[in-house]
MARBAZA-185828 format. One record per residue: z negated, y negated, x of N, C-alpha, C in turn. Coordinates in pm, whole numbers, plus 50000, padded with zeros to 5 digits. Atoms other than C-alpha are relative to their C-alpha. Layout:
BEGIN
ZYXZYXZYX...
***
This chain:
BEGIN
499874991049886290616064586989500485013849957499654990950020291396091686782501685003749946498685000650043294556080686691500194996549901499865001750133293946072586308499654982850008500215012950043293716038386144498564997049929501195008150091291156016386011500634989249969499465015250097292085989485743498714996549912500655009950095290335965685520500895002249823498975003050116291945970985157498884990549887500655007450059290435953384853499004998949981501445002850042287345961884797499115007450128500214999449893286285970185146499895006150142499414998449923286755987085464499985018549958499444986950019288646020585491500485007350133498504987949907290426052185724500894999849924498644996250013293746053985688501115009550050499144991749985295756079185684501485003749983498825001650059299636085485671500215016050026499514988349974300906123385590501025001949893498344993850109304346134085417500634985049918498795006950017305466099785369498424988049850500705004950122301916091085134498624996250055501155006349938299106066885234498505006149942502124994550066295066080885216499194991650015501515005849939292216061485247498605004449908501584993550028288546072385263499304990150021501205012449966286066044185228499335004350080500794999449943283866034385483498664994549888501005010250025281746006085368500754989349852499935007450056281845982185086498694989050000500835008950014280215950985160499714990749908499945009250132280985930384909500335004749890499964994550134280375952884605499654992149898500695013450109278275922884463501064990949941499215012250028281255899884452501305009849968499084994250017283655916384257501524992349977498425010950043286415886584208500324999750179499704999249890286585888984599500945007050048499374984249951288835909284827500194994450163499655002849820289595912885199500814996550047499195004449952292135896285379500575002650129498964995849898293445895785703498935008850148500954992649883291895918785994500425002150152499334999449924291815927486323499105009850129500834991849902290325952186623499554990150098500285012949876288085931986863499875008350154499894995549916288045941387187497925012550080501214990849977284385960387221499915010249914500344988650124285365987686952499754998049860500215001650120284795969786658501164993549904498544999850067287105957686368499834989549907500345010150078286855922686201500975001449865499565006850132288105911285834499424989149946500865010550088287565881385627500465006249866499734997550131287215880585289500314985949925500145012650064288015854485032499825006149830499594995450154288085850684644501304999949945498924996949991290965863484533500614989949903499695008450100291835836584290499734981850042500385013749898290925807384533498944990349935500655014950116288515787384295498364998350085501265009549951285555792584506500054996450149499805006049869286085775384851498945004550086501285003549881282755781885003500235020049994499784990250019283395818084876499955014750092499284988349886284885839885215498594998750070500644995549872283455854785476500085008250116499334989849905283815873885816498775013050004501504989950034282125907585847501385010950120499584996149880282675930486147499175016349974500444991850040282585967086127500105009750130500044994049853281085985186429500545014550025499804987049971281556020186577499195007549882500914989850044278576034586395500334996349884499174999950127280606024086052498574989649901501065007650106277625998085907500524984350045499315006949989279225968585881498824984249995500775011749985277555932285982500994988149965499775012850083278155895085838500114996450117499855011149907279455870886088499824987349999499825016150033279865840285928500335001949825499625003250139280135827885576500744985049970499825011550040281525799885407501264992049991499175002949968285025801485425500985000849866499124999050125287835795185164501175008149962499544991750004290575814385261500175005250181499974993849846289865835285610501125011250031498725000149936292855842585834499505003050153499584995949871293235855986189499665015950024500345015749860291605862586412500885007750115499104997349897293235867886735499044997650127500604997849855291555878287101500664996650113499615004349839291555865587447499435002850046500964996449912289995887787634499674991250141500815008849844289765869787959499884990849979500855011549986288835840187854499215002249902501034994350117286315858287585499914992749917499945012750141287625835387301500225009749899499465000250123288375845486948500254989349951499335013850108290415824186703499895005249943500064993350091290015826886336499774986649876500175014450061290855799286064500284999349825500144995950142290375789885698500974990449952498755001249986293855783985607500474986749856500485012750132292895762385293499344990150040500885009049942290915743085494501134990850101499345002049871293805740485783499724998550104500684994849882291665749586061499975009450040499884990449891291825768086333498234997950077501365000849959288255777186474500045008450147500304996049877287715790486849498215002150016501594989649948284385813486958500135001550101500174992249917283035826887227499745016849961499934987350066283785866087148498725006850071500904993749924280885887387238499995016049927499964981150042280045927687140499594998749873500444996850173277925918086807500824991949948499165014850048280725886486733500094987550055499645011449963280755852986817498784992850041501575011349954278355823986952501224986550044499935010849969279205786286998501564996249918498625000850047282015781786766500214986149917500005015150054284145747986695501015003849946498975002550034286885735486553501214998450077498834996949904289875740886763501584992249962498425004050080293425726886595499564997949816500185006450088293155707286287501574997249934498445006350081296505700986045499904996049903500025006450101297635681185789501305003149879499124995950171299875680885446501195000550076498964995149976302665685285636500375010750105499664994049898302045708585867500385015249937500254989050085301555738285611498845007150027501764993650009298555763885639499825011850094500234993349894297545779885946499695016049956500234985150110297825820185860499655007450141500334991449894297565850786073500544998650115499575003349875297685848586437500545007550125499874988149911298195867186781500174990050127500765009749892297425857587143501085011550128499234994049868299985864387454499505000350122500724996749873299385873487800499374984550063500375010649945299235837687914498534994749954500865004550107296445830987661500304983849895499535008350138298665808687421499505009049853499985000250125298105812287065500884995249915498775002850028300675819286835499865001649798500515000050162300445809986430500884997749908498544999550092302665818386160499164987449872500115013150071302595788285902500045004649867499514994250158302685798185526500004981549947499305008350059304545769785353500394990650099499445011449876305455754385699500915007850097498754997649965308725775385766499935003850132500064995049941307865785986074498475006150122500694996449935306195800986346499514994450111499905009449838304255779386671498835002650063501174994349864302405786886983499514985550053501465011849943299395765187138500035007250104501324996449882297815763487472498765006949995501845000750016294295773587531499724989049968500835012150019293955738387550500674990649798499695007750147295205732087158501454991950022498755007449990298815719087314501045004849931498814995050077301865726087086500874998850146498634996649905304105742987312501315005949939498394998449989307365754787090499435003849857500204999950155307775757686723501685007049992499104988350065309935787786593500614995049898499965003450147311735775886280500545018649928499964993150006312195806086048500664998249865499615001750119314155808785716499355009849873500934990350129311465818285488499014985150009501195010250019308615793185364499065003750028500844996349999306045810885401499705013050084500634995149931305175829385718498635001650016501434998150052301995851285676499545006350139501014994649819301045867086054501425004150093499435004249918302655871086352499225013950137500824990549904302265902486615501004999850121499375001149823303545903787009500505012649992499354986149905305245936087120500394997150150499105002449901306535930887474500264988049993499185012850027309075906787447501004993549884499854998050113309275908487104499144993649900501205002850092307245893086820500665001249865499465000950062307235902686494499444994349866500795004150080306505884786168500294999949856500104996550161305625890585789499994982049995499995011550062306195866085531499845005249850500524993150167305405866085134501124991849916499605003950138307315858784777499314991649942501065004450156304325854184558500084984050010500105009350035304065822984411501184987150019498525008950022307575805184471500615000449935499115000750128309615793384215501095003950008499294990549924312375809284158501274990850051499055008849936314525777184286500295005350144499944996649856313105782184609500225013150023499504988449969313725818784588501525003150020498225003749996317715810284543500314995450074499865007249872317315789384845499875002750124500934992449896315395809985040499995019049997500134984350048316065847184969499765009550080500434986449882314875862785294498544998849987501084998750053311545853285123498995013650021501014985349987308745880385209500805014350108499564992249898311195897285464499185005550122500205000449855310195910285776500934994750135499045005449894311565892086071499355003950171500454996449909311815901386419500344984950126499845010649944312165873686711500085006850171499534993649872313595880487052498944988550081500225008249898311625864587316500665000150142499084999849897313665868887576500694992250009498755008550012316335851887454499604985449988500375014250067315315814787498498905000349917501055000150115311875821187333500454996849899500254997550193312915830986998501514992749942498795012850033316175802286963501135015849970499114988450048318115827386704499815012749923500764993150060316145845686511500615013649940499354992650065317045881686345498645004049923501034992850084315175901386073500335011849920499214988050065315035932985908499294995949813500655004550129314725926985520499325017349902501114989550045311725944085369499835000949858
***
C-alpha cells in the first residue's frame, strides 16, 4: 500500500527497494535460518494483505524438504504447509476463494480453500505425467481459468476451474518458469540453467522473456523481448 515491494530472496523474506538503477533489500524475517541448504522460491501476494512463498532445498535431494510460509501484515511470518519437494505457484481466485499451488517435482497441482490465516480443505487438483513436463509458476484470469507455464514442456496452458485443458500456448524455449496476466497481455519468464549446450543451439531464446498477445487469437504467434 505504500508503494514499495516485498520479495522472498534466499534466505528469507525481504523489502525491496529500487533507487538510481540499484536493488536494496532490508530483511524482514528469516524462517528458515535452521535449514541452511534451503532457499525460497516462487511467491506471491494473497488477497487479505499477506504474501506467500515456498521454499525448497536448493539442490533437490530432499523431496519432503519445502514448505509454504505466509508472511502477514504485522511482518511474523507463519508455516502453512510442509512437505513439499519443489514449491511453485500459487495463484488466487478470489471469487471462488481458491488458491492453487503445486510441487513441480511431484507434478501436481494442489487447489485450497484461501482464507485470511491460509488455506483449509486442500486436494489434489491436476495431476501430469513424463510427458507433460513440470507444472511451474502460475496466474489466474478473470474467468477463473488457470494458467501454467511448463518447465521442460515448451509451453504455456490454461485449465478450467473444473481441471479442463482449454488451449496450450506452444513457446520456443523448453523451459517456461511463470506466467503473469496484464490486460490482454500475458507475460512469461523462462530459464537456461541446466541445458546442454545442444539444446541451447537449438533453442537460443532460452531464459528469454516472452510476451503473448491475447487478443490476437489467444496467444497463436507469439513475440518476446530477449532478456
Amino acid at each position: 500500500a505504500k508503494g514499495g515491494y516485498v520479495c522472498a530472496s534466499k534466505g528469507g523474506f525481504a523489502y525491496l527497494a529500487l533507487h538510481e538503477g540499484e536493488v536494496r533489500l532490508t530483511p524482514v524475517a528469516a524462517p528458515e535460518s535452521d535449514r541452511p541448504d534451503n532457499r525460497f522460491n516462487d511467491c506471491k501476494a494473497d488477497p487479505f494483505g499477506g504474501f506467500w512463498a515456498g521454499t525448497m532445498d536448493e539442490k533437490e535431494k530432499d523431496p519432503f524438504g519445502g514448505s509454504w510460509w505466509r508472511l502477514p501484515p504485522d511482518g511474523k511470518p507463519v508455516k502453512l504447509d510442509e512437505g513439499f519437494h519443489v514449491a511453485n505457484g500459487p495463484a488466487f481466485d478470489q471469487t471462488r476463494q481458491r488458491v492453487y499451488f503445486t510441487d513441480s517435482a511431484r507434478q501436481t497441482v494442489f487447489v485450497a480453500r484461501a482464507t485470511e490465516n491460509g488455506f483449509v480443505e486442500k486436494r489434489a487438483f491436476l495431476q501430469f505425467g513424463a510427458k507433460d513436463g513440470y507444472p511451474d509458476g502460475m496466474d489466474i484470469d478473470l474467468e477463473g481459468n488457470i494458467w501454467i507455464a511448463f518447465w521442460d514442456g515448451y509451453a504455456v496452458r490454461r485449465f478450467s476451474p473444473e481441471g479442463l485443458l482449454i488451449e496450450e500456448i506452444p513457446l520456443p524455449t523448453p523451459r517456461p518458469t511463470s506466467v503473469a496476466l496484464v490486460g490482454e497481455r500475458a507475460f512469461v519468464t523462462s530459464a537456461r540453467i541446466g541445458l546442454p549446450e545442444a539444446t541451447l543451439k537449438r533453442h537460443p531464446s532460452a531464459g528469454d522473456l516472452f510476451e503473448i498477445s491475447l487478443a490476437r487469437n489467444l496467444g497463436r504467434g507469439a513475440s518476446y523481448f530477449s532478456g
